[in-house]
N, CA, C and O atoms as a GROMACS GRO file, in nm:
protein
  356
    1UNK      N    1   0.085  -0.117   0.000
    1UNK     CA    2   0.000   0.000   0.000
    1UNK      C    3   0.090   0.124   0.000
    1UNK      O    4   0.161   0.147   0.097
    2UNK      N    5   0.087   0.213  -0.120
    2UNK     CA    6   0.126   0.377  -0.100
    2UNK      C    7  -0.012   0.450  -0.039
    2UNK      O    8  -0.134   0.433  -0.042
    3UNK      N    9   0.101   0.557   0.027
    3UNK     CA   10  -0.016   0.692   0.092
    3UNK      C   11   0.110   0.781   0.027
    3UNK      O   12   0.221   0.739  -0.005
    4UNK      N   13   0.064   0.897   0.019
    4UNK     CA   14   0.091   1.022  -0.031
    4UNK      C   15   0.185   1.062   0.093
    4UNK      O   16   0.177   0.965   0.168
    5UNK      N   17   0.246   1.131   0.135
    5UNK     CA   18   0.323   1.191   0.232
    5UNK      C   19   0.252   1.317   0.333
    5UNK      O   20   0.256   1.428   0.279
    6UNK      N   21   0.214   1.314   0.415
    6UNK     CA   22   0.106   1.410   0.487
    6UNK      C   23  -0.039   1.333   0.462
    6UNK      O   24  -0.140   1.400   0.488
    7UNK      N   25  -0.051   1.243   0.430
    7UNK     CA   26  -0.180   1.177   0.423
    7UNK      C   27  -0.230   1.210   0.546
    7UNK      O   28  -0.161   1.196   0.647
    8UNK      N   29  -0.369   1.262   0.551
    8UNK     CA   30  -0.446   1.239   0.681
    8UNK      C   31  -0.473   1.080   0.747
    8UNK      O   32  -0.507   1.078   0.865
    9UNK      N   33  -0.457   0.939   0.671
    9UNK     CA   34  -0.472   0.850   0.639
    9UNK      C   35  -0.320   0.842   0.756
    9UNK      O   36  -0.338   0.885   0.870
   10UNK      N   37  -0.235   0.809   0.733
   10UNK     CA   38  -0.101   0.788   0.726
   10UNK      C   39  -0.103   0.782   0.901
   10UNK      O   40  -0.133   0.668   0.936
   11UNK      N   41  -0.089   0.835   0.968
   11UNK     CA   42  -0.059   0.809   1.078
   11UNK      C   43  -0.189   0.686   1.166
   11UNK      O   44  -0.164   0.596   1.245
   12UNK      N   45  -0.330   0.732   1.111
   12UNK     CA   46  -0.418   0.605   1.149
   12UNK      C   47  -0.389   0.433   1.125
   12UNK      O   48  -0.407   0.330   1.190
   13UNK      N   49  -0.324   0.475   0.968
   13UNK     CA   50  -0.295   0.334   0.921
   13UNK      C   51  -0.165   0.270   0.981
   13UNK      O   52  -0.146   0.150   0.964
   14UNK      N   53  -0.053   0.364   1.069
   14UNK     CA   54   0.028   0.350   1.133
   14UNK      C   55   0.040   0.286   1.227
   14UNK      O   56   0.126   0.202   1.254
   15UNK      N   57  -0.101   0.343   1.322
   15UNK     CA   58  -0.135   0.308   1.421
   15UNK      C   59  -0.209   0.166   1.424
   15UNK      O   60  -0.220   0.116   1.536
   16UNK      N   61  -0.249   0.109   1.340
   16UNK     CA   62  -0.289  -0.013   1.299
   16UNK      C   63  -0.220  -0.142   1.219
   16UNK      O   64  -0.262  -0.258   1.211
   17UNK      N   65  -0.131  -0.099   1.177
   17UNK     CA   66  -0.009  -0.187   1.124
   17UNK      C   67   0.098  -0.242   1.279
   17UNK      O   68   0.152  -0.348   1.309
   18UNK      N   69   0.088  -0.107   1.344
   18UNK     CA   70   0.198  -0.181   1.426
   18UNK      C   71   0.115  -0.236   1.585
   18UNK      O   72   0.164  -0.301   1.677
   19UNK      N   73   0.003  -0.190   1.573
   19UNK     CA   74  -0.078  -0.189   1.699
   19UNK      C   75  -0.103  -0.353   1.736
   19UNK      O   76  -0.193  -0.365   1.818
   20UNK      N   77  -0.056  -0.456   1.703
   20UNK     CA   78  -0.037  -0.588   1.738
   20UNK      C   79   0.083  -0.636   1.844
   20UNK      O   80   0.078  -0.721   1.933
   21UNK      N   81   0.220  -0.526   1.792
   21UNK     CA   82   0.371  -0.548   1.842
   21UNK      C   83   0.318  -0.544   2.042
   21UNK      O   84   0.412  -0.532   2.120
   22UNK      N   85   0.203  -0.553   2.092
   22UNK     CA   86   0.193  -0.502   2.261
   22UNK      C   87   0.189  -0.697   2.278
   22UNK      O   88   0.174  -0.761   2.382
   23UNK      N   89   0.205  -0.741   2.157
   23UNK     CA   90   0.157  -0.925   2.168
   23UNK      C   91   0.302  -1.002   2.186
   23UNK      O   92   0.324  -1.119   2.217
   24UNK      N   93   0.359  -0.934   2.166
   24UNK     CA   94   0.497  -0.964   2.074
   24UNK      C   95   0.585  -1.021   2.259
   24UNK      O   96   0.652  -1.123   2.273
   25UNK      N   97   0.564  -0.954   2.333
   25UNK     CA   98   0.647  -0.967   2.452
   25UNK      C   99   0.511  -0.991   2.584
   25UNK      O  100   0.458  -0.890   2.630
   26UNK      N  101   0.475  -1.106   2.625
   26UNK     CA  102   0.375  -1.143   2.731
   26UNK      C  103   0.442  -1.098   2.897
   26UNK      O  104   0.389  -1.127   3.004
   27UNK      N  105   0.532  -1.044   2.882
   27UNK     CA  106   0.617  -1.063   2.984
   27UNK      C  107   0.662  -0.902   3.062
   27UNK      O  108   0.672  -0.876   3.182
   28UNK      N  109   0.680  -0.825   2.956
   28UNK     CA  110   0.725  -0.692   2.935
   28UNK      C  111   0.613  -0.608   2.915
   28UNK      O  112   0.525  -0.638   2.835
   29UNK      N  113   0.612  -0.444   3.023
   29UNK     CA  114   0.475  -0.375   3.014
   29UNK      C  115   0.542  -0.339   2.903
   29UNK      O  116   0.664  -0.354   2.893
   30UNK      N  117   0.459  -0.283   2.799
   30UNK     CA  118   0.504  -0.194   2.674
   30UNK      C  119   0.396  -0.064   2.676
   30UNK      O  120   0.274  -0.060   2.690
   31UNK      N  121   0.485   0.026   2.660
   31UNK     CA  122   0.380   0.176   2.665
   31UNK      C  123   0.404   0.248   2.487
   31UNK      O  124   0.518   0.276   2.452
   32UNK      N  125   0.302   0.268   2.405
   32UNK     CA  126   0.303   0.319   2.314
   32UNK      C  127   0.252   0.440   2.288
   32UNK      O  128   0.142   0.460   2.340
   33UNK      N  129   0.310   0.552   2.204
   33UNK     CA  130   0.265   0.653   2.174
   33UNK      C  131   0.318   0.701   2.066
   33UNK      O  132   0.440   0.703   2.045
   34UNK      N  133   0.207   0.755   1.971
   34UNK     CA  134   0.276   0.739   1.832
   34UNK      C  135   0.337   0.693   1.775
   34UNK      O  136   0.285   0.588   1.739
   35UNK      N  137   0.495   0.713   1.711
   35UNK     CA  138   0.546   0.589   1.662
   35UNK      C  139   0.654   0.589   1.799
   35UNK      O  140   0.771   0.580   1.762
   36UNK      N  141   0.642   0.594   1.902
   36UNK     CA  142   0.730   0.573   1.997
   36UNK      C  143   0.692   0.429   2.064
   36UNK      O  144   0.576   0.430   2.104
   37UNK      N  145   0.739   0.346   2.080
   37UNK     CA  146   0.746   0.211   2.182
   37UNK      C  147   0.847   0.168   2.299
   37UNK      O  148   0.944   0.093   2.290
   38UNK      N  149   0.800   0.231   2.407
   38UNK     CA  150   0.857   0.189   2.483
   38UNK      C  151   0.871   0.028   2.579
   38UNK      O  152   0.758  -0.021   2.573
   39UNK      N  153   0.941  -0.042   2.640
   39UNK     CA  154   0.951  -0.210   2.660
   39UNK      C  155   1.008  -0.181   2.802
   39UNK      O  156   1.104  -0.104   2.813
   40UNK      N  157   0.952  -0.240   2.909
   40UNK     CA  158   0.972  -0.181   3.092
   40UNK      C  159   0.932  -0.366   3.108
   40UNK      O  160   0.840  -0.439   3.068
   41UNK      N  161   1.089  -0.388   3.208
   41UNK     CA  162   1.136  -0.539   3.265
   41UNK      C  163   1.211  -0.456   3.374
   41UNK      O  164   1.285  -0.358   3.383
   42UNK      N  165   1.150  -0.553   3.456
   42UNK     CA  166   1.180  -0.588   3.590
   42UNK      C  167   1.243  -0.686   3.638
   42UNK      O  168   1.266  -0.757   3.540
   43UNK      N  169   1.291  -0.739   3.737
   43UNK     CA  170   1.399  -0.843   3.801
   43UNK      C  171   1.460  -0.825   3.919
   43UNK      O  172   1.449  -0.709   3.960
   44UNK      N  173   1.509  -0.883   3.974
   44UNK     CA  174   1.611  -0.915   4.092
   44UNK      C  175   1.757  -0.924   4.015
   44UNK      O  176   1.821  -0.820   4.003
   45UNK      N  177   1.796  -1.016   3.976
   45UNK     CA  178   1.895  -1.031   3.910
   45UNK      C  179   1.955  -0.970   3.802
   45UNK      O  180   1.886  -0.972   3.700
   46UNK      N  181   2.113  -0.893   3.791
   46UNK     CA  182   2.090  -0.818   3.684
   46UNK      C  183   2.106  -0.858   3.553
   46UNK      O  184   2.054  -0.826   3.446
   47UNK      N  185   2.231  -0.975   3.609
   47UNK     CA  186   2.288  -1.074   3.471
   47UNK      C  187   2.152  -1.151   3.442
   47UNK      O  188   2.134  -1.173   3.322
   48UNK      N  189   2.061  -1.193   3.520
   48UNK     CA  190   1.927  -1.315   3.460
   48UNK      C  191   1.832  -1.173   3.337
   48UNK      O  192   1.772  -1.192   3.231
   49UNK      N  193   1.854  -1.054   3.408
   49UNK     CA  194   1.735  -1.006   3.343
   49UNK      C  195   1.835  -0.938   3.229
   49UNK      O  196   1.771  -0.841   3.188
   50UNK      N  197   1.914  -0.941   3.184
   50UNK     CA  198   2.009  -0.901   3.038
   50UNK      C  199   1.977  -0.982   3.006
   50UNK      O  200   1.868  -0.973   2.950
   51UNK      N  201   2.044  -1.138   3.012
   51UNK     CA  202   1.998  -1.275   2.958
   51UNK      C  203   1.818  -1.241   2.845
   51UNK      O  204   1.786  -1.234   2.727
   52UNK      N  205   1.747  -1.232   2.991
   52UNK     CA  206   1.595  -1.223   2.955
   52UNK      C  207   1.565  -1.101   2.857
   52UNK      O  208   1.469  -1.123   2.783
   53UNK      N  209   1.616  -0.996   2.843
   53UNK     CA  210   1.588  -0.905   2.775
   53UNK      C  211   1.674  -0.893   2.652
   53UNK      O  212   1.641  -0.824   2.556
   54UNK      N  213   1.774  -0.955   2.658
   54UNK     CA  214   1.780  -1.028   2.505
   54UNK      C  215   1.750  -1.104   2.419
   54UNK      O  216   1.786  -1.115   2.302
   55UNK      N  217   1.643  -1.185   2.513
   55UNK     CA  218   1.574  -1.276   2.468
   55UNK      C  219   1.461  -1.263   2.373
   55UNK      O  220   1.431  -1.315   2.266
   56UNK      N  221   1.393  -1.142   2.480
   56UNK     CA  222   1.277  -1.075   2.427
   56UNK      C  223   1.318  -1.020   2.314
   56UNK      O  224   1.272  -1.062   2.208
   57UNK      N  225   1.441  -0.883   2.316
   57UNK     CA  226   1.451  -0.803   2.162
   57UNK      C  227   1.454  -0.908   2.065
   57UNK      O  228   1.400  -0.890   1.956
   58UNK      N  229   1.514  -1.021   2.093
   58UNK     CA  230   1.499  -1.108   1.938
   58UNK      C  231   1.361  -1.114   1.918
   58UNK      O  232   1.315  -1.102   1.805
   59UNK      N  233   1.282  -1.134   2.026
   59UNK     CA  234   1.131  -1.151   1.952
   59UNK      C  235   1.054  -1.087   1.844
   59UNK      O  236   0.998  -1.115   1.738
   60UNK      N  237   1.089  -0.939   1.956
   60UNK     CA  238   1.061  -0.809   1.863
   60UNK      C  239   1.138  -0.776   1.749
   60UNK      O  240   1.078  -0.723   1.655
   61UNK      N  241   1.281  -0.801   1.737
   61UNK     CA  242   1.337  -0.770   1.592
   61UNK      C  243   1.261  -0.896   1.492
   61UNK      O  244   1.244  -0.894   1.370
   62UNK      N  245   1.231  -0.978   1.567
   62UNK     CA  246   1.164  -1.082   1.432
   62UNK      C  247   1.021  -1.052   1.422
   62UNK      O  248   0.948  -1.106   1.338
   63UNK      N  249   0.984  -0.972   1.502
   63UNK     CA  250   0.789  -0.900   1.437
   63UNK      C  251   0.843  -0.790   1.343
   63UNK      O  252   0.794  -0.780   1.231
   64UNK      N  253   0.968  -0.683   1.392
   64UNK     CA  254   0.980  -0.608   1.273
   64UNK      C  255   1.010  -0.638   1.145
   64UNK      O  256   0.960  -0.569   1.056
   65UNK      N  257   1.089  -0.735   1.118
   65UNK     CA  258   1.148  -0.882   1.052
   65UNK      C  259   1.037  -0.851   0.912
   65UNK      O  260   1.039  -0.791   0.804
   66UNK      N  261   0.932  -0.943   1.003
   66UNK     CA  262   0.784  -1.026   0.955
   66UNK      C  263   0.729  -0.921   0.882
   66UNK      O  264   0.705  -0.923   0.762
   67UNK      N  265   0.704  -0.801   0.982
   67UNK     CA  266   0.622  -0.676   0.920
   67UNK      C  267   0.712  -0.579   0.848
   67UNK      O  268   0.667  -0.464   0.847
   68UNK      N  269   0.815  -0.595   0.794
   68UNK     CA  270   0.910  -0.526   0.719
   68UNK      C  271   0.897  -0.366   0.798
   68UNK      O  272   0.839  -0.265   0.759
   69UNK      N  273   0.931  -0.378   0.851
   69UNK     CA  274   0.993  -0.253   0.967
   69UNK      C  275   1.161  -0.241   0.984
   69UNK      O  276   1.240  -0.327   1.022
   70UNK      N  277   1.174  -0.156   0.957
   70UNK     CA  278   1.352  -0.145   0.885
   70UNK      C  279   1.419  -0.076   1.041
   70UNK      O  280   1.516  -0.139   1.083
   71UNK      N  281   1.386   0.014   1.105
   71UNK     CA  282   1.438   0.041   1.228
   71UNK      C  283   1.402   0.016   1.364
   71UNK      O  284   1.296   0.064   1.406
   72UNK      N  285   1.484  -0.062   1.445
   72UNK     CA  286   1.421  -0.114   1.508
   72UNK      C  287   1.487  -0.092   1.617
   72UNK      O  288   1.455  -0.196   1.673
   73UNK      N  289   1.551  -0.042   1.688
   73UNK     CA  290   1.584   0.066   1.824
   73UNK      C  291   1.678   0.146   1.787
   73UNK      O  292   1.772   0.121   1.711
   74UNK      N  293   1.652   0.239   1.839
   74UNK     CA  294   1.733   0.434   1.822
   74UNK      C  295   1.769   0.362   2.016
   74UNK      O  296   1.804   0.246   1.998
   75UNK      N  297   1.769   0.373   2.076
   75UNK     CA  298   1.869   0.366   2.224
   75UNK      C  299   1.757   0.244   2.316
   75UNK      O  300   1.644   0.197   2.308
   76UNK      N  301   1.889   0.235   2.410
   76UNK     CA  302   1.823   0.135   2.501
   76UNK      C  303   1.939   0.182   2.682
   76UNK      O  304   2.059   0.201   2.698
   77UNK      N  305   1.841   0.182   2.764
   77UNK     CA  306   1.880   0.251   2.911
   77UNK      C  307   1.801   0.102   2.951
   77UNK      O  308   1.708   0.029   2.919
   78UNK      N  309   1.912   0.117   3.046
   78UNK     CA  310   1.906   0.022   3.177
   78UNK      C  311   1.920   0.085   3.290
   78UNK      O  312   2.019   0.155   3.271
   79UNK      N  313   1.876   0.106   3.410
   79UNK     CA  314   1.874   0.138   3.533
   79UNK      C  315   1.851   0.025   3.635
   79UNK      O  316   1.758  -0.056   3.630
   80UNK      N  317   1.951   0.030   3.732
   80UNK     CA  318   1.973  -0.099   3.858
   80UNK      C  319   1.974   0.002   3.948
   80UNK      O  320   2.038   0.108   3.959
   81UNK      N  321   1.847  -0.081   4.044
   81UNK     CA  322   1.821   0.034   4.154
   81UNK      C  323   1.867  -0.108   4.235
   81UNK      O  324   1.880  -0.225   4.198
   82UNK      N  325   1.890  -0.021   4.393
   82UNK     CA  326   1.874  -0.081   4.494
   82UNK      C  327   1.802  -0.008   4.620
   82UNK      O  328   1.770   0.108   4.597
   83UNK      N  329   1.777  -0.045   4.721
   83UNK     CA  330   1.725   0.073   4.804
   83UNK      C  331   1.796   0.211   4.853
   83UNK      O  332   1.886   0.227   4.934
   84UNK      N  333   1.716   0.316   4.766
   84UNK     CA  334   1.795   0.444   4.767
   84UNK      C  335   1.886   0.458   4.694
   84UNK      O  336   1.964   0.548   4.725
   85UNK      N  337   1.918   0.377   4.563
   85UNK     CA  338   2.034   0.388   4.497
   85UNK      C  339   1.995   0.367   4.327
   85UNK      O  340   1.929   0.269   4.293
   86UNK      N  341   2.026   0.434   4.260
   86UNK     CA  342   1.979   0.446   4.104
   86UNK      C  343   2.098   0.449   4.053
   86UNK      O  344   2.159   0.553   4.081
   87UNK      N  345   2.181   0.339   3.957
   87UNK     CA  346   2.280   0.305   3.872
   87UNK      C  347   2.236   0.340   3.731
   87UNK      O  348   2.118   0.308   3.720
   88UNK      N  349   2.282   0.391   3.622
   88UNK     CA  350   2.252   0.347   3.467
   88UNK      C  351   2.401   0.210   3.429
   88UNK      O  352   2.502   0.168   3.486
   89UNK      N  353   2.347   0.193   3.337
   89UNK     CA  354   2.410   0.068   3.245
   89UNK      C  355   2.434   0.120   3.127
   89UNK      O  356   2.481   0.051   3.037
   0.00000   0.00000   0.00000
């Protein structure tokens, strides 16, 4: 399917092409907004939940894969809290 560029069309049909990807990870909250997707994992462990969250992006690079979606993360943040204490990765 072509749309014109500024289609009024274009961002609805957007929103419906990718509006399945919240299936893609049973495990992971996912928060969407526009073409933004955000993916929020939790854990105890930090090495089990890297393991696990590499697990998952393969899922999701193989729905973008499937649905010919060419970019498929601009950045990725990790934060390890402990009580009173906020690390990045």
């Amino acid at each position: 399917m072509w749309l014109p560029q500024s289609s009024i069309f274009g961002p609805l049909l957007f929103l419906l092409y990718i509006n399945n990807i919240v299936f893609v990870s049973d495990v992971g909250n996912m928060i969407m907004f526009a073409d933004d997707t955000n993916l929020f994992f939790s854990g105890l462990d930090f090495n089990c939940m890297c393991a696990f969250i590499n697990q998952e992006l393969i899922k999701i690079r193989n729905w973008f894969k499937a649905n010919k979606i060419r970019k498929l993360i601009t950045y990725c943040f990790i934060a390890e809290t402990t009580k009173g204490n906020l690390t990045h990765h």
